[in-house]
VEXTORTOR-666578 format. One record per residue (C-alpha): residue number from 0; x, y, z. Coordinates in steps of 0.1 Angstrom, whole numbers, padded with zeros to 4 digits, m for minus. Each point is the difference from the previous one (the first is absolute). Layout:
N
+-----+-------+-------+-------+
! pos !     x !     y !     z !
+-----+-------+-------+-------+
! NUM !     X !     Y !     Z !
...
+-----+-------+-------+-------+
This chain:
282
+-----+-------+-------+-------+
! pos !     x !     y !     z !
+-----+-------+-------+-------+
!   0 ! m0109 !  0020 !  0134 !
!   1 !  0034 !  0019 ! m0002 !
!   2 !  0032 ! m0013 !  0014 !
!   3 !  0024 !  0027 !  0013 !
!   4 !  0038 ! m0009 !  0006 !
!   5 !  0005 !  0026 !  0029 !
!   6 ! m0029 ! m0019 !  0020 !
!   7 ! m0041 ! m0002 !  0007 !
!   8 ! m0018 !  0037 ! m0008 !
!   9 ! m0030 !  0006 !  0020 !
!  10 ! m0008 !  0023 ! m0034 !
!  11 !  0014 !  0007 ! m0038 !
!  12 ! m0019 !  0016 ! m0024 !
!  13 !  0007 !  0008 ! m0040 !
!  14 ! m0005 ! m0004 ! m0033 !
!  15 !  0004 ! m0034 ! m0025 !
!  16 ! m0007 ! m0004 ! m0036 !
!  17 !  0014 !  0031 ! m0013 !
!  18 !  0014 ! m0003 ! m0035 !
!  19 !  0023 !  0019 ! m0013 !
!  20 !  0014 ! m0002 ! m0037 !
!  21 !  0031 !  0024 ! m0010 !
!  22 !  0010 ! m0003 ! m0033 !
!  23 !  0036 !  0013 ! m0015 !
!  24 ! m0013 !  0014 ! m0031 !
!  25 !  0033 !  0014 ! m0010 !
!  26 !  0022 ! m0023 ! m0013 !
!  27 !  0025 ! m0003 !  0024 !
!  28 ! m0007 ! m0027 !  0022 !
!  29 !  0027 ! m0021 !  0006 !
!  30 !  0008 ! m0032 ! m0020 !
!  31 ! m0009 ! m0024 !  0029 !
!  32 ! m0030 !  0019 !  0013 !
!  33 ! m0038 !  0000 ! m0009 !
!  34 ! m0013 !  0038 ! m0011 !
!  35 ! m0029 ! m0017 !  0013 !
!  36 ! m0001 ! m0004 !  0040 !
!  37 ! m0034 ! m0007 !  0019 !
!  38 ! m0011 ! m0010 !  0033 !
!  39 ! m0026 ! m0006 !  0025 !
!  40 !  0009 !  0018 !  0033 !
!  41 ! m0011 ! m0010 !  0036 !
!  42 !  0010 !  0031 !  0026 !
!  43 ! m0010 ! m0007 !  0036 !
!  44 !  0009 !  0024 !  0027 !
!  45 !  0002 !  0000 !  0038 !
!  46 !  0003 !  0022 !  0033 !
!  47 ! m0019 !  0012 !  0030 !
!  48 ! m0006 !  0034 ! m0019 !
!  49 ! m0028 ! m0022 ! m0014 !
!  50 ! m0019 ! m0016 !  0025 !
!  51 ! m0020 !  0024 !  0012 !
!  52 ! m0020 ! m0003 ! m0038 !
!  53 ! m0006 ! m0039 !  0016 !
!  54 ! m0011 !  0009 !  0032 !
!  55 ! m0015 !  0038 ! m0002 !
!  56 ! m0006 !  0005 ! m0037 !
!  57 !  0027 !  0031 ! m0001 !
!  58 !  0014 !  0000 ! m0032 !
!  59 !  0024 !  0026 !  0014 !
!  60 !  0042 ! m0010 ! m0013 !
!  61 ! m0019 ! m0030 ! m0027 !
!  62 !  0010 ! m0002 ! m0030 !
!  63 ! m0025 ! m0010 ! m0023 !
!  64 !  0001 ! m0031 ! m0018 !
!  65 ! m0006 !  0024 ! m0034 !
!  66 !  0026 !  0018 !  0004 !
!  67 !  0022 ! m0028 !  0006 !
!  68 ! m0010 ! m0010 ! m0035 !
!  69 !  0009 !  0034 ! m0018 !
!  70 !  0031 ! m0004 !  0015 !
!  71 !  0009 ! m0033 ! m0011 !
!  72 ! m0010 !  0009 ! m0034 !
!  73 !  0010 !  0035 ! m0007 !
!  74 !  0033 ! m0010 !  0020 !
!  75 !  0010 ! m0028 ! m0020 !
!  76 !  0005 !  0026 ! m0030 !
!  77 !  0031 !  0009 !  0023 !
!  78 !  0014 ! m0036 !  0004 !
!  79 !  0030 !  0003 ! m0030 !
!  80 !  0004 ! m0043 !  0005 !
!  81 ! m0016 ! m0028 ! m0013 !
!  82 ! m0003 ! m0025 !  0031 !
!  83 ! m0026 ! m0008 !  0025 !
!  84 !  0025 !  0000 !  0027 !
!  85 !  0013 !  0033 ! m0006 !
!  86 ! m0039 !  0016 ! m0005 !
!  87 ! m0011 ! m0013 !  0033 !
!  88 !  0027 !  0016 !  0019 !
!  89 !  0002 !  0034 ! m0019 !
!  90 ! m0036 !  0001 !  0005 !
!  91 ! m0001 ! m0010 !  0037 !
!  92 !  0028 !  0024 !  0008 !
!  93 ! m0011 !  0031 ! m0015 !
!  94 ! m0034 ! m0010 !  0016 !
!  95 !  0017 ! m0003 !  0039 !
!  96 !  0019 !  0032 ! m0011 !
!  97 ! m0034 !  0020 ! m0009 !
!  98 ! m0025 ! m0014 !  0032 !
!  99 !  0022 !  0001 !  0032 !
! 100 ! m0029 ! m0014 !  0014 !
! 101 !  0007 ! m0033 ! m0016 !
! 102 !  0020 ! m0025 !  0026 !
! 103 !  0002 ! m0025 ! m0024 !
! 104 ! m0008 ! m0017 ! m0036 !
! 105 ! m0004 ! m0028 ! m0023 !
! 106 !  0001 !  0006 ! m0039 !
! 107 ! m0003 ! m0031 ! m0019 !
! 108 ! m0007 !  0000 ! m0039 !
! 109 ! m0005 ! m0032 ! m0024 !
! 110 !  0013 !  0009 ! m0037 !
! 111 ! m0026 !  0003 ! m0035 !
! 112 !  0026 ! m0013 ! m0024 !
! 113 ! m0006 !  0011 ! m0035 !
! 114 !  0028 ! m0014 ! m0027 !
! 115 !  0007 !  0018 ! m0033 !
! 116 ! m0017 ! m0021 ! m0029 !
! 117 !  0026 !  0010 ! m0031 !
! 118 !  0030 !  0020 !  0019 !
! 119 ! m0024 !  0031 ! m0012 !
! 120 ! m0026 !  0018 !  0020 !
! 121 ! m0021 ! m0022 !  0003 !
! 122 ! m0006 ! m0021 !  0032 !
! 123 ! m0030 ! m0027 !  0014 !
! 124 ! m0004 ! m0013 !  0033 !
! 125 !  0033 ! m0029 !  0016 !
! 126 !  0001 ! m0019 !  0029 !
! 127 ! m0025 ! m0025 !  0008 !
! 128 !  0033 !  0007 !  0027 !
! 129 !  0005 !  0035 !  0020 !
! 130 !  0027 !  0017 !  0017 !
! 131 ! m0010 !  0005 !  0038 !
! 132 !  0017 !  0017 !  0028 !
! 133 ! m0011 !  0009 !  0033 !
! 134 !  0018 !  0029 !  0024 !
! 135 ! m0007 !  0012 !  0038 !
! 136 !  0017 !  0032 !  0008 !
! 137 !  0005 !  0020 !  0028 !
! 138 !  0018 !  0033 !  0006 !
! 139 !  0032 ! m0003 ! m0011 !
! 140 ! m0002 ! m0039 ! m0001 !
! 141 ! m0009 ! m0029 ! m0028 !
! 142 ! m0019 ! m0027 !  0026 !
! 143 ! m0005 ! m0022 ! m0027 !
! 144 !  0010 ! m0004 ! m0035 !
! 145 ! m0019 ! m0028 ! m0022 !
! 146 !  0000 ! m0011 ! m0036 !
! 147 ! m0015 ! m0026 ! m0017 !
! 148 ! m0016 ! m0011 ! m0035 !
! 149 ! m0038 ! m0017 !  0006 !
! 150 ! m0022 ! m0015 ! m0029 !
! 151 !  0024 ! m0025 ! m0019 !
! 152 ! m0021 ! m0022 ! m0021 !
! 153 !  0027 ! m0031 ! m0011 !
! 154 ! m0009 ! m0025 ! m0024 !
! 155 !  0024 ! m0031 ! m0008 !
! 156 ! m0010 ! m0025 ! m0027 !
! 157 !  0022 ! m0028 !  0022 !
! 158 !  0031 ! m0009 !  0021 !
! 159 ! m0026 !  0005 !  0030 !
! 160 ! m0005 ! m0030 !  0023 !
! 161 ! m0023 ! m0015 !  0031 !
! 162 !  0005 ! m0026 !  0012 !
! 163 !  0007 ! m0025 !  0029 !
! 164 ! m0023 !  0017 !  0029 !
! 165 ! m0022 ! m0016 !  0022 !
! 166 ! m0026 ! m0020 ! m0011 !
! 167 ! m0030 ! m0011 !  0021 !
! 168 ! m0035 ! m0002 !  0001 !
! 169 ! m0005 !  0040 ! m0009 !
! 170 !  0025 ! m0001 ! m0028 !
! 171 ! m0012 ! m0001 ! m0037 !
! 172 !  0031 !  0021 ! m0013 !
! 173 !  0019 ! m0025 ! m0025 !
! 174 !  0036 !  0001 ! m0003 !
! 175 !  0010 !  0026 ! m0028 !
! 176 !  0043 ! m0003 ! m0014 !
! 177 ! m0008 !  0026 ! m0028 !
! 178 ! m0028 !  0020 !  0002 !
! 179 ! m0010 !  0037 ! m0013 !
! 180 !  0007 !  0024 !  0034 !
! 181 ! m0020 !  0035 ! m0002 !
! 182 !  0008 !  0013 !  0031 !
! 183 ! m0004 !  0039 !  0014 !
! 184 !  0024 !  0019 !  0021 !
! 185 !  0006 !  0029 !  0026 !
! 186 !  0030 !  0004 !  0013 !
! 187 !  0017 !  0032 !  0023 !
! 188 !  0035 !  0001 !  0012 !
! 189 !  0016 !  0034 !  0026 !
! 190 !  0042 !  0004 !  0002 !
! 191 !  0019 !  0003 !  0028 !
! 192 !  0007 !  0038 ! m0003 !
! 193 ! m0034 !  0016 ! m0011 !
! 194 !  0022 !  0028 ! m0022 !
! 195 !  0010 ! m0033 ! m0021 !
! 196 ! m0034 !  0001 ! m0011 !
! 197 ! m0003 !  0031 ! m0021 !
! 198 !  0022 ! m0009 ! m0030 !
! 199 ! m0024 !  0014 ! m0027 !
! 200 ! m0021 ! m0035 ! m0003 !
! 201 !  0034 ! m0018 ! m0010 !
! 202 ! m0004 ! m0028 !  0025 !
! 203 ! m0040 ! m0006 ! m0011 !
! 204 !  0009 ! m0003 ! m0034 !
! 205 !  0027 ! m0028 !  0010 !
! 206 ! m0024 ! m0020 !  0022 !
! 207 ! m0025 ! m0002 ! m0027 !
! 208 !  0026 ! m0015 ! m0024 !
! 209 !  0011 ! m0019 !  0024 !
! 210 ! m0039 ! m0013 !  0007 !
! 211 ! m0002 ! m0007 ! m0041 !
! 212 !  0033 ! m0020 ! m0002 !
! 213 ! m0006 ! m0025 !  0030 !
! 214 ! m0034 ! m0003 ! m0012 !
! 215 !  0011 ! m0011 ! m0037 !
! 216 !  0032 ! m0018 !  0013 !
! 217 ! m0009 ! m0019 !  0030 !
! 218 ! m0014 ! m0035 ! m0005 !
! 219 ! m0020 ! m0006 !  0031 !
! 220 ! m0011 ! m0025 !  0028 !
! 221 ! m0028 !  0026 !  0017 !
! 222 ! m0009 !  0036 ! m0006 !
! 223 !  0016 !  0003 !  0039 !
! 224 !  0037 ! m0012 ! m0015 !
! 225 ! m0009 !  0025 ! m0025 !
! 226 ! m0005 !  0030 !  0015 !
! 227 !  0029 ! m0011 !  0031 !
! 228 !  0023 !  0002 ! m0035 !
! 229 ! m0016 !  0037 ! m0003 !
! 230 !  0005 !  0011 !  0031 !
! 231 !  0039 ! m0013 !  0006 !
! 232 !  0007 !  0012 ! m0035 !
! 233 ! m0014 !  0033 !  0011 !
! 234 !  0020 !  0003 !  0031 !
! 235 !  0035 ! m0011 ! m0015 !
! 236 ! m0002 !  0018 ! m0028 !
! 237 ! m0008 !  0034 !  0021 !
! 238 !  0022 !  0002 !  0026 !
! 239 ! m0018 !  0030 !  0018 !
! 240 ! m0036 ! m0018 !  0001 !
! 241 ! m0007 ! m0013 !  0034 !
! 242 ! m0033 ! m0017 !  0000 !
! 243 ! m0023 ! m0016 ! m0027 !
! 244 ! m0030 ! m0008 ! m0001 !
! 245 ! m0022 ! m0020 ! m0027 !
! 246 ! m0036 ! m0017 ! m0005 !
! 247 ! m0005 ! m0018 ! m0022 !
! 248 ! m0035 ! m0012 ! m0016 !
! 249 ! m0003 ! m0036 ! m0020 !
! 250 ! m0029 !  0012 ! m0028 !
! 251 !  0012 ! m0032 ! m0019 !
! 252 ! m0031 ! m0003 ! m0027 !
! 253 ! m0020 ! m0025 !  0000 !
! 254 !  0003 ! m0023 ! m0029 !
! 255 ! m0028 ! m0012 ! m0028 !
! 256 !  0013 ! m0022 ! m0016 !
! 257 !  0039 ! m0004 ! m0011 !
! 258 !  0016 ! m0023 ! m0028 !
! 259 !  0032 ! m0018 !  0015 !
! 260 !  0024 !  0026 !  0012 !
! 261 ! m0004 !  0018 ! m0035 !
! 262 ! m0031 !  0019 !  0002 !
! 263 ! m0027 !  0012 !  0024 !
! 264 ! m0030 !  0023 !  0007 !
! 265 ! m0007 !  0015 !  0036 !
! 266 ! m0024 !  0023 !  0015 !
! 267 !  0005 !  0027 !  0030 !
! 268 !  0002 ! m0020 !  0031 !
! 269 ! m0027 ! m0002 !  0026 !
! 270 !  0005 !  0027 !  0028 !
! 271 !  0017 ! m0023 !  0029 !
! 272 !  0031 !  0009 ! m0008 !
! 273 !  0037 ! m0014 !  0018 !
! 274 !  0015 !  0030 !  0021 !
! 275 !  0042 ! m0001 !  0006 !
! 276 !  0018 !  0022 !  0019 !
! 277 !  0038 !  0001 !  0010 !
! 278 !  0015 !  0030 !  0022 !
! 279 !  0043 ! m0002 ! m0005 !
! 280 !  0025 !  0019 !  0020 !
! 281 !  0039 !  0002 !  0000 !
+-----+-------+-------+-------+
């Protein structure tokens, strides 16, 4: 189910999973961009132009959902930057601009990272994490502006501990002072001023450093002080974020057999899985 910031919709319609893959074949892409930009776009539209197609079947004033996706796409050859942020609102802008009949909008896009293999030509599939951002617009207004990075998959050999918790008859959890942490992570933040958010993907490339360096650095007591040491670190090193928001999953494997603190074998563990979340605010 869609969440809309500007309130409940008694309809929206649109178009998701459109994929869209412009390449720079010239050259002349700047140092700190990718020639190579792709996303996954979700456009969902709204107005009373379109309830009569819910209630009397007249298509009259819709839109279809095709031609949503031709837009996206053929569209996207005319977006000249290289961040999510930027493509959602150039897209949902020119869309409002083109269908007057459109009160309102939400664009959101999740990024395809490719990264070059020699500093060549040549590129293969990044991530397991991706660039997210979500916008609602309405005529001449940004309702809501949201970035994020989704699908961190952490793995830290040690320096991760658990211990101390309650014990009764329900706990068989041992105490652990140094044990291998592989953890996943989602984590979205929106600023203050919603123009602060369209900096050409400067601020998404920061948090995910950021995310990398706490992760390696931190020696910690719970994957909750953990990502709390995200989230503040996220908030005082940008001044113009507002809000953050993190989950956190503990997908610590589980373990063979293991030889002192030296060496160890582990499998996938089982699907129950811990789920953390933290929501921080100035």
């Amino acid at each position: 189910m869609e969440q809309f910031a500007s309130g409940w919709k008694r309809s929206y319609y649109g178009k998701g999973d459109v994929i869209v893959y412009r390449l720079n074949r010239d050259g002349k892409t700047p140092s700190a961009q990718n020639p190579v930009f792709g996303a996954s776009v979700l456009m969902l539209l709204y107005g009373d132009a379109f309830w009569p197609t819910y209630t009397t079947g007249d298509n009259t004033g819709l839109i279809a959902t095709d031609s949503m996706k031709n837009f996206i796409q053929r569209e996207t050859l005319n977006f000249t930057g290289y961040d999510l942020e930027g493509l959602c609102r150039f897209l949902g802008e020119k869309f409002l601009h083109t269908y007057p009949q459109v009160e309102g909008m939400q664009v959101s896009a999740q990024e395809i990272p490719y990264a070059r293999l020699m500093g060549g030509a040549s590129f293969a599939p990044a991530g397991p994490d991706r660039a997210t951002t979500r916008l609602e617009l309405q005529r001449g207004e940004i309702v809501e502006a949201v970035s994020g990075l989704r699908g961190f998959r952490l793995l830290r050999l040690g320096g991760s501990a658990f211990f101390g918790f309650v014990r009764d008859q329900y706990t068989t959890l041992p105490d652990l002072k140094d044990r291998p942490l592989h953890m996943w992570l989602d984590l979205e933040w929106r600023c203050t001023d919603p123009e602060s958010m369209f900096d050409g993907g400067q601020m998404v490339a920061r948090v995910r450093h950021l995310v990398y360096d706490v992760f390696e650095s931190f020696e910690s007591g719970s994957i909750q002080q953990l990502i709390h040491l995200i989230g503040t670190r996220l908030l005082n090193d940008n001044p113009a974020v507002a809000e953050v928001h993190l989950e956190a999953n503990n997908r610590t494997w589980d373990t063979i057999a293991e030889r002192g603190s030296e060496l160890g074998v582990y499998t996938d563990a089982r699907p129950p899985y811990g789920c953390l979340g933290l929501r921080l605010t100035r």
